[in-house]
N, C-alpha and C positions, 0 to 999 in steps of 0.2 A: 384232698377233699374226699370226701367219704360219707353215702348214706344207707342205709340200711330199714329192713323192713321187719320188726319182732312182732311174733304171732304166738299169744297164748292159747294152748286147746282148748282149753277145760278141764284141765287135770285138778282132780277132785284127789286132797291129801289131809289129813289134820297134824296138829303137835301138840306136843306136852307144854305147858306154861303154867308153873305154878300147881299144879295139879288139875289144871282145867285143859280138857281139846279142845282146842281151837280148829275151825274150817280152814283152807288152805284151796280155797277156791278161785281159780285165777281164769280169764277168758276177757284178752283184750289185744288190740293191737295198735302198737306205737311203732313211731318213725324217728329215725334218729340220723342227725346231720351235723356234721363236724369238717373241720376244715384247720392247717395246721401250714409251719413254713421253717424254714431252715437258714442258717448266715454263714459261711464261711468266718471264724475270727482268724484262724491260723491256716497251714497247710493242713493242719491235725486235729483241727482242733475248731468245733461247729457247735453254733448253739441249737438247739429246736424247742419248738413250743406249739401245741395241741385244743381245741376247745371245741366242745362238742354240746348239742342239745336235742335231748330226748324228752317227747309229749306222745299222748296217748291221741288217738284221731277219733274217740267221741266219747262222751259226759259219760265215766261207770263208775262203779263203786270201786273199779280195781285200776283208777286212774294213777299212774306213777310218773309225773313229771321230774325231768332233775337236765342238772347243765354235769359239766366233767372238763377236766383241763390237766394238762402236764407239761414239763418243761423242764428242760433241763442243759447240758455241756454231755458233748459226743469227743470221746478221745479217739482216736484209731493209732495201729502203730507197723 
């Protein structure tokens, strides 16, 4: 289990696109929480698997919701 607290300042940046700047103005904070488990299959041998959900905690234009997941086989030797 795992939750975390992201805070953007307000770092004021632009970029190149096409030959237009673009603003690159970010000032918002999201929480993000995930939660993951593990199985023994072998002595050696373990699966794991990961899933996580990050939201923004209030209505901006620089709202970036998203989920995230992994999984995989652990060898050790």
């Amino acid at each position: 289990m795992l939750a975390n607290l992201w805070r953007d300042w307000g770092a004021e940046a632009n970029t190149m696109f096409g030959g237009d700047s673009l603003p690159l103005i970010e000032h918002a904070t999201r929480l993000e929480f995930a939660g993951g488990l593990s199985a023994k299959l072998l002595r050696d041998l373990s699966l794991y698997a990961q899933a996580g959900y990050q939201f923004a905690t209030s209505d901006s234009l620089q709202r970036r919701d998203g989920v995230k997941g992994n999984f995989g086989l652990r060898y050790t030797w």
